[in-house]
C-alpha positions as CSV (number, residue, x, y, z in Angstrom):
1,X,63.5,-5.2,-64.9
2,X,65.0,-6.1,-61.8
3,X,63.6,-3.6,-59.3
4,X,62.2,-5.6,-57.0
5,X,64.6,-8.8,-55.5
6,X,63.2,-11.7,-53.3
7,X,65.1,-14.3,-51.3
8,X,64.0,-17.1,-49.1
9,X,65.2,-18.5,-46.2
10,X,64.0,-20.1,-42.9
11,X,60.4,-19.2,-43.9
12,X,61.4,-15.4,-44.2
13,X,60.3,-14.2,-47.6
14,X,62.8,-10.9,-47.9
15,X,61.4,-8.2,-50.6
16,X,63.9,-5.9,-51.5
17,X,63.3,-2.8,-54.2
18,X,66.0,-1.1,-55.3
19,X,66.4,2.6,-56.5
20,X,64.1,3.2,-59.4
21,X,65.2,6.6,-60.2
22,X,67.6,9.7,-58.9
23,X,64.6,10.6,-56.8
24,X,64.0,6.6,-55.9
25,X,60.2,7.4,-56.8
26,X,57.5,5.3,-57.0
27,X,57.1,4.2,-60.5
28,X,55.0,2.0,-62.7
29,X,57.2,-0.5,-63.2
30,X,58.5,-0.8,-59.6
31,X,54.7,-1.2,-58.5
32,X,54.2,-3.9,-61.0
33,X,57.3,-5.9,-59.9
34,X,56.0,-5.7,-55.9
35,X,52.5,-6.3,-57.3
36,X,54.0,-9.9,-58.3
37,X,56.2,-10.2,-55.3
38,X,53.3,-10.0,-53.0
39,X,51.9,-12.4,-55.1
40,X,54.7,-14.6,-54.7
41,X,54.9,-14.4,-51.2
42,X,51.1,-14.6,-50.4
43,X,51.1,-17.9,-52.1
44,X,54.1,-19.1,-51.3
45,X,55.7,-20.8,-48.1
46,X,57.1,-18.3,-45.9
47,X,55.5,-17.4,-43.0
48,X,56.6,-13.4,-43.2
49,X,58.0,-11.0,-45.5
50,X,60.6,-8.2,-44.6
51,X,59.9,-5.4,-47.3
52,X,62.7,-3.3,-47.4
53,X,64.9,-0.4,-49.9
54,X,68.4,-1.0,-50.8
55,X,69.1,2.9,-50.7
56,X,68.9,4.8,-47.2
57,X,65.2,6.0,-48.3
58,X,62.0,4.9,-50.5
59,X,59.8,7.9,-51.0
60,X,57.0,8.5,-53.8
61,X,58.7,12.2,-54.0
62,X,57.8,15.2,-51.7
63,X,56.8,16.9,-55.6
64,X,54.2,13.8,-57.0
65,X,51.3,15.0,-55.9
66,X,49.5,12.0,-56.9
67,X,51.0,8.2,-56.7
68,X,50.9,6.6,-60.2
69,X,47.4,4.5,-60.8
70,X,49.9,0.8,-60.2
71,X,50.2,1.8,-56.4
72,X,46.7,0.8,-56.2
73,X,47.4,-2.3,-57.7
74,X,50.0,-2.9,-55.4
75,X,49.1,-1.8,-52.5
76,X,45.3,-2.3,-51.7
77,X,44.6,-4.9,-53.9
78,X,47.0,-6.9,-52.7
79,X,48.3,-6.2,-49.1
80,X,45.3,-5.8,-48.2
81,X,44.3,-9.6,-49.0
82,X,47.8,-10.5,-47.3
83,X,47.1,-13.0,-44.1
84,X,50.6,-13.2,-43.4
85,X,52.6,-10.6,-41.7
86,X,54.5,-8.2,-44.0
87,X,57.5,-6.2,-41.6
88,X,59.2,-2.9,-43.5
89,X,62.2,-2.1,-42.3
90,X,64.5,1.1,-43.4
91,X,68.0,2.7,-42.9
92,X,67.0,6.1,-43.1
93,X,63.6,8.4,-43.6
94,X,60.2,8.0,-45.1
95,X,59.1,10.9,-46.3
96,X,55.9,12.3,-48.1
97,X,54.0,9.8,-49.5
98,X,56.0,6.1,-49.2
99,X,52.4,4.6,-49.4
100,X,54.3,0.9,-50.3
101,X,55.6,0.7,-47.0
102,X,53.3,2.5,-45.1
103,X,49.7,0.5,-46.1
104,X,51.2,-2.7,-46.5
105,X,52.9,-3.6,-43.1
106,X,52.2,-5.0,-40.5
107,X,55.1,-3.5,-38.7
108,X,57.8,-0.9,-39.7
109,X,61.1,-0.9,-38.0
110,X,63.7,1.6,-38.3
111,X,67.0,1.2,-37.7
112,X,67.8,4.9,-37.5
113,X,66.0,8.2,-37.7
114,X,62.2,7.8,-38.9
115,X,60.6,11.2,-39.8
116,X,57.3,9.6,-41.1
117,X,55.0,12.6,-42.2
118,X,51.4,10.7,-43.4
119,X,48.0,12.8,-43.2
120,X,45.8,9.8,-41.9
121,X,48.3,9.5,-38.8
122,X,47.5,12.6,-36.7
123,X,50.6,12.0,-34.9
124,X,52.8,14.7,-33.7
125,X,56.5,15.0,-34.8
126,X,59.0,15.8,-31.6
127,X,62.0,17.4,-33.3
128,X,62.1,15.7,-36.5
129,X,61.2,12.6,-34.6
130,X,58.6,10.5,-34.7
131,X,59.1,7.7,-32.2
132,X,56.1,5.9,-30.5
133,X,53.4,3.6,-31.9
134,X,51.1,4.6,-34.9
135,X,47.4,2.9,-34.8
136,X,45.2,4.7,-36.9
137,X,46.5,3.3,-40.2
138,X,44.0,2.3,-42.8
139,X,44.7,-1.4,-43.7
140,X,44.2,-5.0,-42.5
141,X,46.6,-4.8,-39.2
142,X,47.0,-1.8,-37.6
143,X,50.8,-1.1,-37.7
144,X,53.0,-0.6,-35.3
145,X,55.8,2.1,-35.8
146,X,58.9,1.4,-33.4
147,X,61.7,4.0,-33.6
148,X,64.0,1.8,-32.3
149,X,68.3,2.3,-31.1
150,X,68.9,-0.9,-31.3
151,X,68.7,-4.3,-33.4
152,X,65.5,-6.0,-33.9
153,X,65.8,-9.6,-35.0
154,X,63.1,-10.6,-38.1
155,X,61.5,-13.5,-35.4
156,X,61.6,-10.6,-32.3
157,X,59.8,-8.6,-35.0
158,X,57.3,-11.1,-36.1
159,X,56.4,-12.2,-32.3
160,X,55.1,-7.7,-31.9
161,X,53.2,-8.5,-35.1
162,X,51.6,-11.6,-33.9
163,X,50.9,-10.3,-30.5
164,X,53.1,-12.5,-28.9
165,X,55.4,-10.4,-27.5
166,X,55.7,-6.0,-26.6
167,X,58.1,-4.0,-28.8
168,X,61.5,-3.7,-28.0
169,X,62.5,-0.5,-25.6
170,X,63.4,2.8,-27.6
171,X,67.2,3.3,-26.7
172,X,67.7,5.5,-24.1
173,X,67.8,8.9,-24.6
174,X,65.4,8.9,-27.1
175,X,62.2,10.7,-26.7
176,X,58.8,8.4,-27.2
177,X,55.2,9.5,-28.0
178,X,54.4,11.1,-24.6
179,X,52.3,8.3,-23.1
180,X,55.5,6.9,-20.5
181,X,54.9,3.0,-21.8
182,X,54.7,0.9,-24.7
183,X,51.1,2.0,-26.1
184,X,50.7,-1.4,-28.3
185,X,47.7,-1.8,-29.7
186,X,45.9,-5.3,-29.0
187,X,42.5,-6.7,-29.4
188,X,39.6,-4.7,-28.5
189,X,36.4,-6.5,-27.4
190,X,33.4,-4.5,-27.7
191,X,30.8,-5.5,-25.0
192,X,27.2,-4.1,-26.2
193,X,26.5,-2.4,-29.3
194,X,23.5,-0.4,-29.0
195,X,23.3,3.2,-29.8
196,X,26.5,4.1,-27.6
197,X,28.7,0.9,-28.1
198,X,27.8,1.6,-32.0
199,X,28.5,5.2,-31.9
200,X,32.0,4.3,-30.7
201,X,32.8,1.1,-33.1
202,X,31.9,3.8,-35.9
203,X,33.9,6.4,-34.8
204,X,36.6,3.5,-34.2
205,X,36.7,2.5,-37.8
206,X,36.3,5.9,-39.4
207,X,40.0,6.9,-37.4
208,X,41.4,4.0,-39.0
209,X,41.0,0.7,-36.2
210,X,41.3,-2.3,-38.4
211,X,38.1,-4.9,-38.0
212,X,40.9,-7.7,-37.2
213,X,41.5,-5.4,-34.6
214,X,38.4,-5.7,-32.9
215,X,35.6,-8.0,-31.5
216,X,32.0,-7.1,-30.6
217,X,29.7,-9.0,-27.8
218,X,25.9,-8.3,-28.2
219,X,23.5,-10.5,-27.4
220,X,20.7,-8.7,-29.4
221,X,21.1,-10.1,-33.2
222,X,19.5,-6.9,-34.7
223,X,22.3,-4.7,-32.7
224,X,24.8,-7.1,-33.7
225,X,27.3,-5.2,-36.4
226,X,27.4,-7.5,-39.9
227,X,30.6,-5.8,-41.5
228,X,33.1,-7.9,-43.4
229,X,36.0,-9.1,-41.2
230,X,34.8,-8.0,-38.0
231,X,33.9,-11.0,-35.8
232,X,30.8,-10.4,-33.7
233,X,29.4,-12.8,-31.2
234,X,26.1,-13.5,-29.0
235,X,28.2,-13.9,-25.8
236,X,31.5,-13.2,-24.5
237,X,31.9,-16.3,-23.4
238,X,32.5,-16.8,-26.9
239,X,35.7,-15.1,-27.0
240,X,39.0,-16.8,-25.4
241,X,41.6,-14.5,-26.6
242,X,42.5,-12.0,-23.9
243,X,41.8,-8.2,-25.1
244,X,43.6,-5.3,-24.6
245,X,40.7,-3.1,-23.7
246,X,37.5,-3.9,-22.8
247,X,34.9,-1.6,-23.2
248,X,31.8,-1.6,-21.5
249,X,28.7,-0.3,-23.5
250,X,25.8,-2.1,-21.8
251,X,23.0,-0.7,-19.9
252,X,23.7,-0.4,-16.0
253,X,21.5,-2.8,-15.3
254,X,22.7,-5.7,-16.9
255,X,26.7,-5.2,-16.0
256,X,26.1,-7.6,-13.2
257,X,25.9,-10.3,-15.6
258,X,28.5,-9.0,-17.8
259,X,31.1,-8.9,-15.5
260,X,30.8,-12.8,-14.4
261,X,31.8,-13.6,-17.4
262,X,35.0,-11.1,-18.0
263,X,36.6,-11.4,-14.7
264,X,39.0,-14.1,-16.6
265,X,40.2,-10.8,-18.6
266,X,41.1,-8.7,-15.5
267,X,43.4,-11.6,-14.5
268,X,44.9,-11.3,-17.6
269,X,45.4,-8.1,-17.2
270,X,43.2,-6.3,-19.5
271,X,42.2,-2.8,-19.1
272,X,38.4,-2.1,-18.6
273,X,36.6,1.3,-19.7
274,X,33.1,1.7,-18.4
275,X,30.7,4.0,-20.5
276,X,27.5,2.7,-17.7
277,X,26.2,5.5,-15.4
278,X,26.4,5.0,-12.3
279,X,28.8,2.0,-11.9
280,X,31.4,3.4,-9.5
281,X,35.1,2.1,-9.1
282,X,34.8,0.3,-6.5
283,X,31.5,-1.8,-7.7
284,X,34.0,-2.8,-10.7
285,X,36.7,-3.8,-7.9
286,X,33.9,-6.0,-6.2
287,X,33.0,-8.0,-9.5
288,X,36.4,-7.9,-11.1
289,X,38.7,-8.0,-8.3
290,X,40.8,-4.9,-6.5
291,X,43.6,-5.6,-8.7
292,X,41.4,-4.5,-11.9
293,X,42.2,-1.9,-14.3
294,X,39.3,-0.3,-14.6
295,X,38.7,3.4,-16.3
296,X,35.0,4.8,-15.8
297,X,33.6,7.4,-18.1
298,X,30.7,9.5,-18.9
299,X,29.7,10.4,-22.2
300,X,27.3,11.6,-23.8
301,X,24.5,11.0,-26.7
302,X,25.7,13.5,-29.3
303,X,28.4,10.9,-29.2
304,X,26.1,9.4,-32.4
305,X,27.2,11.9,-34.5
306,X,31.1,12.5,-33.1
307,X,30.0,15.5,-31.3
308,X,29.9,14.3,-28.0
309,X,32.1,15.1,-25.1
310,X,33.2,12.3,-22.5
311,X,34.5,12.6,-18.7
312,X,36.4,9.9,-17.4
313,X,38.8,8.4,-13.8
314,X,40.7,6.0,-13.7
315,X,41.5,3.2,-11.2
316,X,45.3,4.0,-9.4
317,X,46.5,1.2,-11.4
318,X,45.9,2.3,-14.0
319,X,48.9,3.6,-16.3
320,X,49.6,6.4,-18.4
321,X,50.0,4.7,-21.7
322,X,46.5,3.0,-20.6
323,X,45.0,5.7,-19.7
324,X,45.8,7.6,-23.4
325,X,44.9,4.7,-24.9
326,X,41.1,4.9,-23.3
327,X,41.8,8.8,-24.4
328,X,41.6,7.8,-27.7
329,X,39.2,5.4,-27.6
330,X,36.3,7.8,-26.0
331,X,38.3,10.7,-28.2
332,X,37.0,8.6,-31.4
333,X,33.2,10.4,-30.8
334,X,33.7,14.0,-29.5
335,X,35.9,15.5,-26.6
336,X,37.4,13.7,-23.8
337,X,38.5,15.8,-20.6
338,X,39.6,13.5,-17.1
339,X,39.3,14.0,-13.0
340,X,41.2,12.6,-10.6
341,X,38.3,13.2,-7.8
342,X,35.5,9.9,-8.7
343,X,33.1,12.0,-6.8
344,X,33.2,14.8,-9.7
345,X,31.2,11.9,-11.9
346,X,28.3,12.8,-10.1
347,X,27.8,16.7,-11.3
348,X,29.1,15.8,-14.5
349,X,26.5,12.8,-15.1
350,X,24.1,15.8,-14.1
351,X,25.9,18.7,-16.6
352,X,27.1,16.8,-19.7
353,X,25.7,13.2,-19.2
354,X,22.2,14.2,-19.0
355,X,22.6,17.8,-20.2
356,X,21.6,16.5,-24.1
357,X,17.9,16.6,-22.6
358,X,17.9,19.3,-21.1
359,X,18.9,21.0,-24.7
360,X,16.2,18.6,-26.7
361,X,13.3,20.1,-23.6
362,X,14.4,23.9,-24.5
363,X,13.8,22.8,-28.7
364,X,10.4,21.7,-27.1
365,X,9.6,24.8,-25.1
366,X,10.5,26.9,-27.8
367,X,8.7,25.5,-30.2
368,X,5.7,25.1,-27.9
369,X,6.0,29.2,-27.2
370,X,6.2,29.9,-31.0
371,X,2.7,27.8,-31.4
372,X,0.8,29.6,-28.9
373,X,1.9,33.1,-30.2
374,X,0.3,32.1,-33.9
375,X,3.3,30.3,-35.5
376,X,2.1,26.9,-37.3
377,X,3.4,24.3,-34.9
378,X,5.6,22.4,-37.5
379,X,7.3,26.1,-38.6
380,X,7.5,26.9,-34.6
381,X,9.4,23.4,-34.2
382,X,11.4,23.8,-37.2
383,X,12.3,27.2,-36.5
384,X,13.3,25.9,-32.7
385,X,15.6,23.2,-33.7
386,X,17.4,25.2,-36.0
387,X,17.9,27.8,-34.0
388,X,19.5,25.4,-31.0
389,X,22.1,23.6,-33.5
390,X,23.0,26.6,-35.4
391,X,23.8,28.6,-32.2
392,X,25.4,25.5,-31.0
393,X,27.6,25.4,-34.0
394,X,28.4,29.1,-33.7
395,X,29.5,28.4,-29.8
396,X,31.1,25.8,-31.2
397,X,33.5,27.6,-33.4
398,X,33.6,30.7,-31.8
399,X,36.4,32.1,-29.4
400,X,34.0,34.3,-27.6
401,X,32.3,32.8,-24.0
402,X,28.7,31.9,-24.3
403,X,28.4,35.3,-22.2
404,X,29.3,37.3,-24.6
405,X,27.8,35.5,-27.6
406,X,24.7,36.7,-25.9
407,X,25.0,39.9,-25.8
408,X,25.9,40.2,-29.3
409,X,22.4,38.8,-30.0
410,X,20.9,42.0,-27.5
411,X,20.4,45.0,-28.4
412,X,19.4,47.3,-25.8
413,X,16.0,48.5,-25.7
414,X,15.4,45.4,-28.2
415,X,12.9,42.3,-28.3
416,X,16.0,40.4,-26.8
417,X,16.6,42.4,-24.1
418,X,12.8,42.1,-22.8
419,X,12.8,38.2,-22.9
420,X,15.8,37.8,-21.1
421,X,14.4,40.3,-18.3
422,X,12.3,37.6,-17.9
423,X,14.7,34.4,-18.2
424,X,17.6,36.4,-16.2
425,X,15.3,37.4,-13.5
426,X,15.9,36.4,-9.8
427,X,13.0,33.7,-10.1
428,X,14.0,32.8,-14.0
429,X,16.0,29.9,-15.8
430,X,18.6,30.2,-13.6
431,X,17.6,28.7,-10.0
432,X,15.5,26.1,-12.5
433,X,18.7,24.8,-13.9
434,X,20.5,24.6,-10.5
435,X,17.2,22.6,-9.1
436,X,17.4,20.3,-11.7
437,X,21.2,19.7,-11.6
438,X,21.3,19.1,-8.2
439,X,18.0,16.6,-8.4
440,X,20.4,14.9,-11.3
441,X,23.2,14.7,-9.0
442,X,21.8,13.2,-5.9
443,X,20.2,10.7,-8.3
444,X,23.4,10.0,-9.7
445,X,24.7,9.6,-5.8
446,X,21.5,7.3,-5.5
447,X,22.0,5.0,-8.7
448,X,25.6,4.5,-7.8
449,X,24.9,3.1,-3.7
């Protein structure tokens, strides 16, 4: 029918669809036609295909609530199978749901105003803008999205795709995403996968990072992650490519070892995020070298189930485009707030880091307390729990301070009131906690030399 055009030349497969309707929808046909261009190109041999519109837009139309059933043909069964890069380029806007060039490229460039509005994104939109990088999308590459004021040439293009080169600068004037830098998204190698380092690949994937994306390191082959097209290894030593991002999820005590191995990366320039208690900046600047990038965090075991909330600093060299990247990384499992003072890490190894057990003891206290009054020590323990994670959830959700939450649970005069008499009391839970905090602390202090 003619709604899809391809042309050849200098191993540049272009793939042009052209206005299937007044609202240039999506339509059976049209899906069919770039179901067999894809095809074409997949088996054919160019080296990249530039999918582009002949009209100043290619939406699916912001009133189809539903794509038609051939998008799926065309787009996941296919583009996702693509090993060559496929580049989308556009005069104008993508709006709604323009799910043909979203999910299958590699990269999209636009040569003028790019308002792209996609639920999976979780991007913001700057005045009808949406400059900056996008890498959350769900397919085999995650895409790069360049709002670009100037010309991009197909090869320039192709070199971003393959890594071999950073984006072109936004044109001046323009506003960009808020991190400062380019933000490009590289490999990220994975160093330990035990309940932490698996926690975070999980919450990785689920926002979208592609498994080409990413490479995992663990020596243990009952840790090691089997998922299709993620390549995991026994050793870094294993892995010559240089990663964007390191990430460090092995036990303190065997980062010595680690890090002989991945100084080769901090020459490269790679930035490094610790997740290990008690390995300070400047231990990394001894194994790695001063002019390391290096990012240290804190998290924290509800991390397992994406609930977990993170602390992190950051090496002066660090940038700001690195350091949101790192953000986002840590942001994958739970909530991620930074300090510029290293010496913070300590109290908040001894708050957050280790406050999980504190919580888990109280469940155990409780429970114990129920048992000895009568209670059947499986109801007491059952009761306990719930009570923890469904007052958790209600802080949680709530607006109100934990303060305040409390004394909606107390009525005066009331069986509340008397037991916190006892817990609020000069010699009560209070001057416990601050014991243990500070014990926590100074071991932190300790740990870290």
């Amino acid at each position: 029918m003619g709604l899809v055009k391809v042309e050849s030349s200098e191993g540049i497969a272009t793939i042009t669809m052209t206005r299937a309707d007044k609202r240039n929808a999506l339509t059976q046909a049209l899906c069919d036609e770039l179901y067999e261009a894809y095809r074409g190109f997949e088996e054919g041999g160019d080296q990249v295909a530039i999918l582009q519109a002949d009209g100043p837009a290619f939406c699916v139309g912001a009133d189809l609530k539903e794509p038609p059933a051939a998008m799926w043909k065309a787009v996941p069964h296919v583009s996702h199978k693509l090993t060559k890069p496929v580049i989308a380029a556009t005069q104008g806007w993508v709006i709604g749901g323009a799910i043909c060039m979203v999910m299958t490229c590699d990269l999209m460039v636009s040569a003028d105003t790019t308002r792209f509005m996609y639920p999976e994104a979780k991007v913001g939109v700057f005045g009808g803008l949406m400059p900056g990088i996008v890498s959350r999308m769900p397919h085999k590459v995650a895409m790069e999205l360049l709002l670009l004021g100037e010309e991009i040439s197909v090869k320039r293009a192709y070199d971003v795709v393959a890594r071999k080169a950073p984006p072109p600068s936004a044109r001046s004037g323009r506003r960009n995403s808020g991190a400062g830098e380019d933000s490009t998204m590289g490999k990220l190698l994975l160093v330990g996968c035990g309940k932490m380092g698996g926690a975070l690949l999980e919450g990785w994937l689920a926002r979208g990072l592609s498994v080409a994306d990413a490479i995992v390191a663990e020596p243990v082959d009952a840790l090691r992650p089997n998922k299709p097209g993620l390549r995991a290894v026994a050793s870094t030593s294993e892995v010559s490519e240089t990663p964007e991002i390191v990430v460090l999820a092995v036990k303190p005590q065997s980062m010595d070892g680690v890090l002989a191995d991945l100084r080769r990366f901090a020459d490269e320039g790679s930035v490094f995020l610790s997740i290990a208690a008690g390995k300070t900046l400047k231990y990394f600047a001894a194994h790695l070298g001063t002019t390391a990038k290096v990012v240290r965090s804190m998290p924290n075991t509800p991390a397992a189930v994406r609930q977990g909330i993170s602390v992190a600093t950051a090496a002066k060299n660090v940038s700001a485009a690195e350091k949101k990247r790192c953000h986002e990384l840590l942001e994958a499992v739970g909530q991620v707030l930074w300090v510029d003072d290293e010496a913070l890490m300590d109290p908040v190894t001894a708050l957050s880091g280790s406050g999980p057990a504190y919580v888990f003891l109280l469940v155990e206290a409780m429970a114990a307390a129920g048992a000895k009054l009568g209670l059947a020590p499986d109801m007491a323990m059952q009761l306990a729990r719930a009570t923890v994670a469904g007052s958790g959830e209600l802080l949680k959700q709530s607006s109100e301070p934990a303060s305040q939450l409390r004394v909606n649970v107390t009525s005066p005069g009331g069986t509340t009131a008397e037991a916190l008499k006892i817990l609020m009391a000069a010699d009560g839970i209070q001057p416990v906690f601050d014991k243990a905090l500070a014990a926590a602390s100074r071991r932190s202090k300790e740990l870290a030399g």
